[in-house]
ROMAR-306325 format. One record per atom (N, C-alpha, C): residue in three letters; atom name; x, y, z. Coordinates in pm, 1 decimal. Each point is the difference from the previous one (the first is absolute). Layout:
% ROMAR-306325
+------+------+----------+----------+----------+
| resn | name |       px |       py |       pz |
+------+------+----------+----------+----------+
|  ala |   CA |        X |        Y |        Z |
...
+------+------+----------+----------+----------+
% end
This chain:
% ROMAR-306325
+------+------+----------+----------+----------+
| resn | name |       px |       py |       pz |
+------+------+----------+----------+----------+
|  unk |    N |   7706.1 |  13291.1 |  15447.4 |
|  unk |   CA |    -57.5 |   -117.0 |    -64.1 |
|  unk |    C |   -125.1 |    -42.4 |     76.1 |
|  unk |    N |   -104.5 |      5.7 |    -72.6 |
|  unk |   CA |   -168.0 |    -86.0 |     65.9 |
|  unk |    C |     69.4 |   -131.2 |     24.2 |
|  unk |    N |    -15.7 |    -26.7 |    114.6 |
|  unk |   CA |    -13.3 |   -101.3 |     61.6 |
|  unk |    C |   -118.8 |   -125.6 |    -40.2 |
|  unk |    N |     65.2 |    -83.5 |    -83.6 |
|  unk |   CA |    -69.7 |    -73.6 |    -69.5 |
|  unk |    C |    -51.6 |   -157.5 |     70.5 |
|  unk |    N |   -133.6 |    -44.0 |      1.4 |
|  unk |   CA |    -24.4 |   -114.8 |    112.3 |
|  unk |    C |    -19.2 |   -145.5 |   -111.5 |
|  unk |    N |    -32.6 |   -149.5 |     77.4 |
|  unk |   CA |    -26.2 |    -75.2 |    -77.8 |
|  unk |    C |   -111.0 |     -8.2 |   -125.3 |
|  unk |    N |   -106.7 |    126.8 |     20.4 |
|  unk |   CA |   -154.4 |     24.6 |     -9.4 |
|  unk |    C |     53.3 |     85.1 |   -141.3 |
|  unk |    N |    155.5 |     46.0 |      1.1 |
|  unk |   CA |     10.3 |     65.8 |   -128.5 |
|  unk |    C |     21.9 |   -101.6 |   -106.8 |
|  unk |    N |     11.6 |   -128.2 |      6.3 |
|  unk |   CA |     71.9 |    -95.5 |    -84.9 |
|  unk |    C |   -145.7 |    -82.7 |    -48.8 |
|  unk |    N |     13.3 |     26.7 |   -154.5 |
|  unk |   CA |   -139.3 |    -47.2 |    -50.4 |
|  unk |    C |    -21.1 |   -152.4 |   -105.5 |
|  unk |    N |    -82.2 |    -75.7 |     20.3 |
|  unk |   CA |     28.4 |    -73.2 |   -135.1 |
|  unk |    C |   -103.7 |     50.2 |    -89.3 |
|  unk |    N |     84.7 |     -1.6 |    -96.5 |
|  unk |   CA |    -56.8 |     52.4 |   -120.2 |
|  unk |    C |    -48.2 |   -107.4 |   -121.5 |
|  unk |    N |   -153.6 |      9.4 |    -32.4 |
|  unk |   CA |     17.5 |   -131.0 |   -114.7 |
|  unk |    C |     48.1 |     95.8 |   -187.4 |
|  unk |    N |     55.9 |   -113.9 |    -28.1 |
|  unk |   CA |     77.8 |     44.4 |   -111.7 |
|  unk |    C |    -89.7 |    -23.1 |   -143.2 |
|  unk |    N |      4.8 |     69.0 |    -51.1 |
|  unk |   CA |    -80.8 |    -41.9 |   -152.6 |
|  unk |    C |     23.8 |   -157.3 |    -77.1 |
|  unk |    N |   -146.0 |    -42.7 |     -6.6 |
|  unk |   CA |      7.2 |   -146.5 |    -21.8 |
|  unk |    C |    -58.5 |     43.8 |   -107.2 |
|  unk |    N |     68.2 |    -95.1 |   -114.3 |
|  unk |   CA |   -110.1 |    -21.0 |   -108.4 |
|  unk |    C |     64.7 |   -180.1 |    -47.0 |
|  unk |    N |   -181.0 |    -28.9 |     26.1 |
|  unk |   CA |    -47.4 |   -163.9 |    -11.1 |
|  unk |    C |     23.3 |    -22.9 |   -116.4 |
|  unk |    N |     55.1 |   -123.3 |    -30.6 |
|  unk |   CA |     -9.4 |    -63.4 |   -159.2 |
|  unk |    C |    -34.6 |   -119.2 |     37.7 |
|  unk |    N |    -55.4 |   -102.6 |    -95.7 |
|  unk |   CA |    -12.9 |   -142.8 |     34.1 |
|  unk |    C |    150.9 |    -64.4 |    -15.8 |
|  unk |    N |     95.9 |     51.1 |   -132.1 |
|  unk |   CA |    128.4 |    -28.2 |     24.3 |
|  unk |    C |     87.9 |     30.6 |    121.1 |
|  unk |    N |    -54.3 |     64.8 |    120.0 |
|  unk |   CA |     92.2 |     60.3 |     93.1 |
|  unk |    C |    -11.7 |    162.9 |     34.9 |
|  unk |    N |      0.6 |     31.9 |    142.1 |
|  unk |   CA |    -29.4 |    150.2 |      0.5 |
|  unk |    C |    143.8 |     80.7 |    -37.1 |
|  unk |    N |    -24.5 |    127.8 |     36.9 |
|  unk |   CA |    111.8 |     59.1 |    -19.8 |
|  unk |    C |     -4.7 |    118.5 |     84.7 |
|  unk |    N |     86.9 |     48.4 |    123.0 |
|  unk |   CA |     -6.8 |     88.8 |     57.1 |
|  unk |    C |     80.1 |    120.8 |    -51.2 |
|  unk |    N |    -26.9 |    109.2 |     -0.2 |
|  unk |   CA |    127.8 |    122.0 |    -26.3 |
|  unk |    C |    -13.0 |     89.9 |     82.4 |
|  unk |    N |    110.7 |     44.4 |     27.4 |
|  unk |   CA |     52.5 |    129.8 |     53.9 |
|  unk |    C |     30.4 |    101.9 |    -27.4 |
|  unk |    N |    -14.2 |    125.8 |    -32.4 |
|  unk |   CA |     81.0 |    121.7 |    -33.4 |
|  unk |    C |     41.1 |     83.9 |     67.2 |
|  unk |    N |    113.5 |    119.2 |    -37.1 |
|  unk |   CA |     20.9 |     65.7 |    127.7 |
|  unk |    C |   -135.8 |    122.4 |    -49.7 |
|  unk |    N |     10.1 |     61.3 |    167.4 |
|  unk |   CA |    -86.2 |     83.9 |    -21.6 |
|  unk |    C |   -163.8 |    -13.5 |    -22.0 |
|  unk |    N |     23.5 |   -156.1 |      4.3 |
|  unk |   CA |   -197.6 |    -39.8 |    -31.9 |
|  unk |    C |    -38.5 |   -117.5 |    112.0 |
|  unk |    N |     63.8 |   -111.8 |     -4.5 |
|  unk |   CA |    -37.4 |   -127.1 |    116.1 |
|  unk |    C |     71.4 |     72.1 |    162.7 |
|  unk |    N |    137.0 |     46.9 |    -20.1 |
|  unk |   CA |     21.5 |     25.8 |    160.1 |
|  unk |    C |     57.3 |    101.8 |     15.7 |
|  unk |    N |    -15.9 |     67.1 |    115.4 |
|  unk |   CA |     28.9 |     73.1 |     49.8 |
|  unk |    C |    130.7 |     91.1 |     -5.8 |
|  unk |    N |     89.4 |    -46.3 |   -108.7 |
|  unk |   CA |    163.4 |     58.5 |     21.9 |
|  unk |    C |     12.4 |    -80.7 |   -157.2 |
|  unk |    N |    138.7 |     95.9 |    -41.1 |
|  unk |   CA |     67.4 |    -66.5 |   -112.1 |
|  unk |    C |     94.2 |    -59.8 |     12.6 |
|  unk |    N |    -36.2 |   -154.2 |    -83.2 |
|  unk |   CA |     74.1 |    -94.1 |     52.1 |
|  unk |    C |    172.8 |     36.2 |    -85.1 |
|  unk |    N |    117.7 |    -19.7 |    105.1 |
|  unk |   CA |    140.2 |     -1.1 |    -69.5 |
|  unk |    C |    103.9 |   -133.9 |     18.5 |
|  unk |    N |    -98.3 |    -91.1 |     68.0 |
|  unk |   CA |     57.2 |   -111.7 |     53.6 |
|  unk |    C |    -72.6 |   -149.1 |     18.4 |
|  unk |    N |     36.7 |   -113.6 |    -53.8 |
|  unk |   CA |   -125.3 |   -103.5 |     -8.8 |
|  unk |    C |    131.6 |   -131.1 |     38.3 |
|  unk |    N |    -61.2 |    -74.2 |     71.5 |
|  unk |   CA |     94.3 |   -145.0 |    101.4 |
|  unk |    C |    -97.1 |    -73.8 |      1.5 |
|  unk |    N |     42.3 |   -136.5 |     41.7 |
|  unk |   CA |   -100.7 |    -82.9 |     69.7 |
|  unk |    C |     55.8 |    -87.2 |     55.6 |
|  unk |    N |    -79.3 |    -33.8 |    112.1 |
|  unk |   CA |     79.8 |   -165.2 |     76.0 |
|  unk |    C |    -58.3 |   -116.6 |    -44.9 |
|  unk |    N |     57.6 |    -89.4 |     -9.3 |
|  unk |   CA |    -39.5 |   -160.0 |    -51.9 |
|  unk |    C |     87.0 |    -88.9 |    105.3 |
|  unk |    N |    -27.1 |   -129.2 |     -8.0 |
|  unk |   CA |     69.3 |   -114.6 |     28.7 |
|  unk |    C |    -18.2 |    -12.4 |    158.1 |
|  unk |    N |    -94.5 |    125.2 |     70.7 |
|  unk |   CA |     42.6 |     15.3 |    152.3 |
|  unk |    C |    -40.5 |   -137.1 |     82.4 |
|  unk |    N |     87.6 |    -43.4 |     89.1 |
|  unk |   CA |    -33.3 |   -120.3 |     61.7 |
|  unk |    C |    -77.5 |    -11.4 |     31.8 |
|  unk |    N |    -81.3 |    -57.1 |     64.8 |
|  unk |   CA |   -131.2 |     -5.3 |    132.3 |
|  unk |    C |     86.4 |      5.0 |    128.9 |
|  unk |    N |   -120.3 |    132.9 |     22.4 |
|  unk |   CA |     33.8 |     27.7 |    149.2 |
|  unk |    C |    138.5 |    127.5 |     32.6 |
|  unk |    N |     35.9 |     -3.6 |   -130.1 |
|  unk |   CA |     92.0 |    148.5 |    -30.9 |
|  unk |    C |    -69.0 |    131.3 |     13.3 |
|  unk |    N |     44.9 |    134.5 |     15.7 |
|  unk |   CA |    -77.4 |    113.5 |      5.4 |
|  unk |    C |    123.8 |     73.5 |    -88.2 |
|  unk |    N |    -49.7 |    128.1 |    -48.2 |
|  unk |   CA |     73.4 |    113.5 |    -85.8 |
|  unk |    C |    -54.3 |     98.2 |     44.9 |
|  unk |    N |     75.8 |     71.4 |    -37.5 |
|  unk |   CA |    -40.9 |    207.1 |     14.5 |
|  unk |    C |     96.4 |     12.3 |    127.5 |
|  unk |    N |   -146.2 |     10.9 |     60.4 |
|  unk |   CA |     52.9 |     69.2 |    155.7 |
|  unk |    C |     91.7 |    126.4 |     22.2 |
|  unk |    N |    -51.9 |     61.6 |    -50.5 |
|  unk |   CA |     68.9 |    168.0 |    -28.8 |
|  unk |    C |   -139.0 |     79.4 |    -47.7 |
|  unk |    N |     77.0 |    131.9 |     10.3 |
|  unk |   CA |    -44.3 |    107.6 |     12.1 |
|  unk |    C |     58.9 |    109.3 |   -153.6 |
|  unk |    N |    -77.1 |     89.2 |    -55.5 |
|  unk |   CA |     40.0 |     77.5 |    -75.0 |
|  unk |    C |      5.5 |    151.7 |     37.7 |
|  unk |    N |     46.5 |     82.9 |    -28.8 |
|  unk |   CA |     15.4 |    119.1 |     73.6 |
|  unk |    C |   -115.3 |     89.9 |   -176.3 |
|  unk |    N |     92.6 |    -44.2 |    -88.4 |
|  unk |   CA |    -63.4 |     70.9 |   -133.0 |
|  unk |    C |    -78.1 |    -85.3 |    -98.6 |
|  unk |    N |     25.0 |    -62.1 |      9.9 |
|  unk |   CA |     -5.5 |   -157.7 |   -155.9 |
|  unk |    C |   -178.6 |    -32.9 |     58.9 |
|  unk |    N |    -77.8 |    -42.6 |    -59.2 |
|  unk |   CA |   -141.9 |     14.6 |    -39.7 |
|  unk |    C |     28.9 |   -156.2 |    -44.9 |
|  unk |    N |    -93.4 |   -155.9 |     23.4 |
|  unk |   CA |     26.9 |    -63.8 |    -40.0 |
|  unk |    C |   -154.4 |    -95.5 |    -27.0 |
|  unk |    N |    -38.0 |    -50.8 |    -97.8 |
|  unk |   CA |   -130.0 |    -65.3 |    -53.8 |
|  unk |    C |      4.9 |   -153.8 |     15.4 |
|  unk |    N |      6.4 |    -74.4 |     87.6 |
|  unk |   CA |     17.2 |   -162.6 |     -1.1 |
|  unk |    C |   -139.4 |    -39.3 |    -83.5 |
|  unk |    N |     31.8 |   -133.7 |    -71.8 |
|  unk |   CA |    -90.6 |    -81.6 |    -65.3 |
|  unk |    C |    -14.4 |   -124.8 |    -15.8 |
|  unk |    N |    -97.0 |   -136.0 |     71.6 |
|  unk |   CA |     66.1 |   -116.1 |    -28.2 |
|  unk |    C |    -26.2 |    -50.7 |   -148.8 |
|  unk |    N |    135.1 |     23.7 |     -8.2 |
|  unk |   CA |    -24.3 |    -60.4 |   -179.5 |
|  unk |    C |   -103.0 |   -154.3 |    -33.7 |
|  unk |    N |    102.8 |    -66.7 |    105.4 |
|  unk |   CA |    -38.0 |    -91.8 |     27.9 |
|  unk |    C |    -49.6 |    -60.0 |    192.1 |
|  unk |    N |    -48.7 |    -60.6 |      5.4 |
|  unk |   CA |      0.6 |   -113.7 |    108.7 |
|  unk |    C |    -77.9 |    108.3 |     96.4 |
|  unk |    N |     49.1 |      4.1 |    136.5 |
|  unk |   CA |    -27.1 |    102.1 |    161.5 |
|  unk |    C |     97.9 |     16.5 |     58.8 |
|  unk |    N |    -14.0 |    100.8 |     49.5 |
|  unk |   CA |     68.7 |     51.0 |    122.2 |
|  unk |    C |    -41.5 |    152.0 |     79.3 |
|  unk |    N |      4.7 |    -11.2 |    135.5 |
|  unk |   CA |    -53.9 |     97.7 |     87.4 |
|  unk |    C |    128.5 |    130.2 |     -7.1 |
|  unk |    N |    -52.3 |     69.9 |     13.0 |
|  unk |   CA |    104.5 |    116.2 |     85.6 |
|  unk |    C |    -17.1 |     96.1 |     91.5 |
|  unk |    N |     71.1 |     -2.8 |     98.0 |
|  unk |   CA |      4.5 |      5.9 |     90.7 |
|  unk |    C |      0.3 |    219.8 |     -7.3 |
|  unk |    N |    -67.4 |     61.5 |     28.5 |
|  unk |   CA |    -23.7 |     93.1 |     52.2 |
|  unk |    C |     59.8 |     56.8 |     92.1 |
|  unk |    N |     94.8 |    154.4 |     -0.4 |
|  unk |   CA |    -18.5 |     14.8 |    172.2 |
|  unk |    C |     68.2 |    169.7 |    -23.6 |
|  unk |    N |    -79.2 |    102.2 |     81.1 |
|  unk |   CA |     12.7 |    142.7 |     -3.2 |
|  unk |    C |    102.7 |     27.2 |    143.4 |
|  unk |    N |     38.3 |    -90.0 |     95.9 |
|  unk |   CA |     35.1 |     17.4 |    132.7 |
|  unk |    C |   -115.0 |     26.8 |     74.5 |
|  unk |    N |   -101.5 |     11.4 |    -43.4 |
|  unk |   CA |   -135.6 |    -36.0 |    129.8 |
|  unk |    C |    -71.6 |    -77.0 |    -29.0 |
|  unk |    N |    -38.5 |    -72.0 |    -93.3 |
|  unk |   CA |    -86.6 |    -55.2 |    -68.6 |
|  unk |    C |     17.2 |   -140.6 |   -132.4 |
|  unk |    N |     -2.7 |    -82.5 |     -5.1 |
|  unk |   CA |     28.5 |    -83.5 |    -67.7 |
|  unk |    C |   -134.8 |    -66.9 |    -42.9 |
|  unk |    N |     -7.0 |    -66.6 |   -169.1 |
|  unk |   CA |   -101.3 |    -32.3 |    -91.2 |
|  unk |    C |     75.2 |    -73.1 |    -68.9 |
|  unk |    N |   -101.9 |   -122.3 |     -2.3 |
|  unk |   CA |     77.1 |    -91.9 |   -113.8 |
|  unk |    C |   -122.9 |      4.8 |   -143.6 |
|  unk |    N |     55.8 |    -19.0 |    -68.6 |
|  unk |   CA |    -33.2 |    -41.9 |   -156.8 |
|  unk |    C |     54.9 |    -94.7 |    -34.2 |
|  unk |    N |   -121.0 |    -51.2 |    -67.3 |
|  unk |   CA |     59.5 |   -122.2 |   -111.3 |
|  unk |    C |    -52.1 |     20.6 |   -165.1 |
|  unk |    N |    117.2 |    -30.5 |    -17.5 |
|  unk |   CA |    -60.9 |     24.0 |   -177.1 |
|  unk |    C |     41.7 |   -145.0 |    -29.6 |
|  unk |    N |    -96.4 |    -38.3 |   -163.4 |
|  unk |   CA |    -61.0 |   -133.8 |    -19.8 |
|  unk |    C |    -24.2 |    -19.1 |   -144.9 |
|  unk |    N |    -32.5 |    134.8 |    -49.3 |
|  unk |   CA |    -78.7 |     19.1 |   -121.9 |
|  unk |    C |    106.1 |    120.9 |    -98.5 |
|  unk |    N |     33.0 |    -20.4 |   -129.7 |
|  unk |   CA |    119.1 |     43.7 |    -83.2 |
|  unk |    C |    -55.8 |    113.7 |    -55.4 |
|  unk |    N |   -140.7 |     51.7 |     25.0 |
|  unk |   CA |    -55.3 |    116.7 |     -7.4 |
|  unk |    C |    -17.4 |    110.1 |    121.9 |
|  unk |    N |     60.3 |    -44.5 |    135.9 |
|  unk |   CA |    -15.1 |     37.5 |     82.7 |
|  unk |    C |    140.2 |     66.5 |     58.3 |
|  unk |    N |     16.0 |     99.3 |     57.9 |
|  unk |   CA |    166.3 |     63.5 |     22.5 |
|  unk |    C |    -16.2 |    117.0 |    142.6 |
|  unk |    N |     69.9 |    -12.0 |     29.9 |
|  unk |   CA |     46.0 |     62.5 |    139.9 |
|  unk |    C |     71.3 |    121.4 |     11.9 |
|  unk |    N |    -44.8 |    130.0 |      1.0 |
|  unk |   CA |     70.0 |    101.3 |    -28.5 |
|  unk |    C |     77.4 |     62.3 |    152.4 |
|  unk |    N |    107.1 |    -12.5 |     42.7 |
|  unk |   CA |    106.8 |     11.5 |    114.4 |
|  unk |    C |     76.4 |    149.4 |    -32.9 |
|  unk |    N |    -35.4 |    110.2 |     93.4 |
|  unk |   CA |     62.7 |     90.6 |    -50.4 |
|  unk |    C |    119.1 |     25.0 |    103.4 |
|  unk |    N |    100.7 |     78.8 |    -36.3 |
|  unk |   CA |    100.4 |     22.2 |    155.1 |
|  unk |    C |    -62.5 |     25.1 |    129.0 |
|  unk |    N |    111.5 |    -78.8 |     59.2 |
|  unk |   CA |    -59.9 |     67.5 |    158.6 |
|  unk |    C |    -64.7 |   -164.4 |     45.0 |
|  unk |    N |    -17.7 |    -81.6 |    -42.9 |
|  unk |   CA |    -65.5 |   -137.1 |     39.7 |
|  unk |    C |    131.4 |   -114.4 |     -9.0 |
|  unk |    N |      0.0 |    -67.8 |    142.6 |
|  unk |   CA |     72.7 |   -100.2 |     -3.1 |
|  unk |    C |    -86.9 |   -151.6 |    -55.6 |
|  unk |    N |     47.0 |    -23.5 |    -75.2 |
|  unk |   CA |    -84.2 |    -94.2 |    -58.6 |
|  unk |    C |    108.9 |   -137.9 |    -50.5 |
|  unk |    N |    -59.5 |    -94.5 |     47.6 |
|  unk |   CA |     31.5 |   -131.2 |    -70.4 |
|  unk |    C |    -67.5 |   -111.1 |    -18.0 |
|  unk |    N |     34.8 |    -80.3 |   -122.5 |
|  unk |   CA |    -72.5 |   -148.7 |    -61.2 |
|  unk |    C |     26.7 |   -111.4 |     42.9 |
|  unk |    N |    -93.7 |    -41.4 |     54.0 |
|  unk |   CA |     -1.3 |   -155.6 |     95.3 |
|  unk |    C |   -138.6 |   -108.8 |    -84.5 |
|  unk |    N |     21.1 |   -126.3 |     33.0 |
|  unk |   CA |    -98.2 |    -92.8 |    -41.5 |
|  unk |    C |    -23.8 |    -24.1 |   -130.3 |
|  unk |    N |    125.8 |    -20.9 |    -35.0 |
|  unk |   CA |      1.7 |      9.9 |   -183.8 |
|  unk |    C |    -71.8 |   -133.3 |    -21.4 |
|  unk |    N |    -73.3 |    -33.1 |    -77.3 |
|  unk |   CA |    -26.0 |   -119.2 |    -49.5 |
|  unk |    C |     58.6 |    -97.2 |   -121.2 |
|  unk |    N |     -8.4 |   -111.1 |      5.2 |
|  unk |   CA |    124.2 |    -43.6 |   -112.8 |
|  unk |    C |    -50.2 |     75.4 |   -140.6 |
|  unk |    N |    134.8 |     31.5 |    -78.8 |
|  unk |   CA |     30.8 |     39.3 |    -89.9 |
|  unk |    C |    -79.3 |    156.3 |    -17.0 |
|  unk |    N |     -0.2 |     64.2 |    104.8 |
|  unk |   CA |      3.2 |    121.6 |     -6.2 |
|  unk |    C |     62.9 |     85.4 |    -62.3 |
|  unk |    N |    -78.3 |    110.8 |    -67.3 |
|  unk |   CA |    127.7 |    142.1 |    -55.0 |
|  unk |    C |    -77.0 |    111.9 |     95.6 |
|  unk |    N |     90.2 |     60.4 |      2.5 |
|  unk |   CA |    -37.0 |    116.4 |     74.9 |
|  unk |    C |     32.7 |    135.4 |    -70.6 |
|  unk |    N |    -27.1 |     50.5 |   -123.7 |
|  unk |   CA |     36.5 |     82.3 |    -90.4 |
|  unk |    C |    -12.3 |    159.6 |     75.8 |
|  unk |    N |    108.8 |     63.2 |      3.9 |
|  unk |   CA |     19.4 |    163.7 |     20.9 |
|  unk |    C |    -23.0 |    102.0 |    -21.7 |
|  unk |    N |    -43.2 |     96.7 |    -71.2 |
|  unk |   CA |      3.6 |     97.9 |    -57.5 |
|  unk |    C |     61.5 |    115.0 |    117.8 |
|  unk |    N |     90.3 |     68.2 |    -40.0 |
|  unk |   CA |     74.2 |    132.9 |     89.7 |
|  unk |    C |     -8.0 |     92.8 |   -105.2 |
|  unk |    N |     -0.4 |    117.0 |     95.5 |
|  unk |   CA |    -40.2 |    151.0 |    -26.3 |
|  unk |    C |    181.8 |     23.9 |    -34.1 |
|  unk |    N |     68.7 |    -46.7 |     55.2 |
|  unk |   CA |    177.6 |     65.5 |    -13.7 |
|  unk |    C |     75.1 |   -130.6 |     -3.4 |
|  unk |    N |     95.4 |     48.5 |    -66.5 |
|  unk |   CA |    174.2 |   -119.5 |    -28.0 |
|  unk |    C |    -11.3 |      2.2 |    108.8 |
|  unk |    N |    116.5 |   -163.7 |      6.7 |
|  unk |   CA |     22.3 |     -6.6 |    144.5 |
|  unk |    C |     75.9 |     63.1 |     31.6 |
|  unk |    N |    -11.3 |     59.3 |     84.7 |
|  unk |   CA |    122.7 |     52.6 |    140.9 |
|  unk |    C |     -6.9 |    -56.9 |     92.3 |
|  unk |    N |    129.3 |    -37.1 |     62.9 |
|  unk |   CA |      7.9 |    -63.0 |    137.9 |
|  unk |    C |    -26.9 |    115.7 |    139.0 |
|  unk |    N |     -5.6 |    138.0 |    -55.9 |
|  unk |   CA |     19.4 |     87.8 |    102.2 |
|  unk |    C |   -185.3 |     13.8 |     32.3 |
|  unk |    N |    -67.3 |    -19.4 |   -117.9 |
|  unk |   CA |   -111.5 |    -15.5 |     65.4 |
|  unk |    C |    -66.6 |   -113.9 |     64.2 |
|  unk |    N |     43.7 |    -76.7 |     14.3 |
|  unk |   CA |    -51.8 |    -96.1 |     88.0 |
|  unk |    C |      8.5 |     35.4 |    172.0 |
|  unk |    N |    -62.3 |    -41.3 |     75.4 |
|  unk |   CA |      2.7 |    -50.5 |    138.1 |
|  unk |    C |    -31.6 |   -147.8 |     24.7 |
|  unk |    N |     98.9 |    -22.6 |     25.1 |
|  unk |   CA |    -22.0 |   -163.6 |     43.6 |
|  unk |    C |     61.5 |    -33.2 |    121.9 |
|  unk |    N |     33.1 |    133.0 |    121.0 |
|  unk |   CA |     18.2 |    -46.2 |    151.3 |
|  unk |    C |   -146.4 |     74.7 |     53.6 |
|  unk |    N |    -88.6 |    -96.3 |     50.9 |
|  unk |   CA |   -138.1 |     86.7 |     20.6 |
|  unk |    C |      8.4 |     22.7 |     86.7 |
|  unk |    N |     99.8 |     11.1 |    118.0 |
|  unk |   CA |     25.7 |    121.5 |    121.5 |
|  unk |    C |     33.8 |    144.6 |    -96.2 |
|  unk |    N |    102.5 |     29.9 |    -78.4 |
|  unk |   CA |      0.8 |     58.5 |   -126.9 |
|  unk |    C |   -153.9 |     86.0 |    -43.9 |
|  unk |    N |    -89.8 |   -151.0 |    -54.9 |
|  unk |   CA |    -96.2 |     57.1 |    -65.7 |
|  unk |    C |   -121.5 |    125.9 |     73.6 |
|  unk |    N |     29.0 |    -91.8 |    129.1 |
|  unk |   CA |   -112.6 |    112.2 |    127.3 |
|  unk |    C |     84.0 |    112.3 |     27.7 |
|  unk |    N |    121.7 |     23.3 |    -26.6 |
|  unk |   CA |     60.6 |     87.7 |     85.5 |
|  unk |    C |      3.0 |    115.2 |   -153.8 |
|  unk |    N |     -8.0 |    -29.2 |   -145.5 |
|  unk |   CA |    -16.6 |     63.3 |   -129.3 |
|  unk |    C |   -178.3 |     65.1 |     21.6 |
|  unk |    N |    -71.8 |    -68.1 |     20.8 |
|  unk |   CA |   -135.8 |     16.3 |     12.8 |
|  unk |    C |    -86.2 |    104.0 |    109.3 |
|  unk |    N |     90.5 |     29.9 |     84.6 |
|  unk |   CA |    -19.6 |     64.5 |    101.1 |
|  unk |    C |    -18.8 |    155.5 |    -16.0 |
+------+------+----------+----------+----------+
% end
């Protein structure tokens, strides 16, 4: 497996089309990102001052988007750490395996919308990041 760094994780802007009634962003597989999507979540309601993720994927490919509101995420390859913030509902974060990554600094009434490359499995996750450096190695 290429050893994948924070510098691989891209934001991507998403196809906007302006109306005076309201824009409209879309996605397809195979055209806006990078992987075909088989899986779509989102977080809402998160408190202030709460964080999510904080794990690692071994296979699963994952596209964050703030639907709504902000929030940063937190970056990290085991040498190197980058934060992002996304802000804008045309704007998305493409996270491929191999990155421990998690969402901090939600702003009120935040969504934090998903897109995944695979169903969930619990077997692909890493979420002990002594674990994640010792998978990465």
């Amino acid at each position: 497996m290429k050893k994948v760094t924070v510098y691989d994780c891209s934001v991507i802007e998403i196809d906007k089309h302006h109306h005076e009634k309201g824009n409209l962003s879309v996605i397809e597989n195979g055209k806006s990102i990078p992987f075909t999507v088989n899986r779509v979540f989102y977080l809402y309601d998160i408190p202030g001052g709460e964080e999510r993720g904080a794990h690692a994927h071994k296979e699963c490919h994952q596209f964050l988007i703030a639907a709504s509101g902000s929030f940063d995420i937190l970056l990290n390859d085991g040498e190197t750490k980058r934060i992002v913030t996304l802000n804008r509902p045309y704007m998305g974060l493409h996270i491929p395996p191999g990155i421990w990554a998690g969402e901090l600094g939600f702003s009120s009434g935040s969504v934090c919308l998903v897109l995944a490359s695979h169903p969930y499995d619990s077997g692909d996750y890493l979420r002990d990041y002594d674990d994640f450096l010792e998978y990465i190695k």
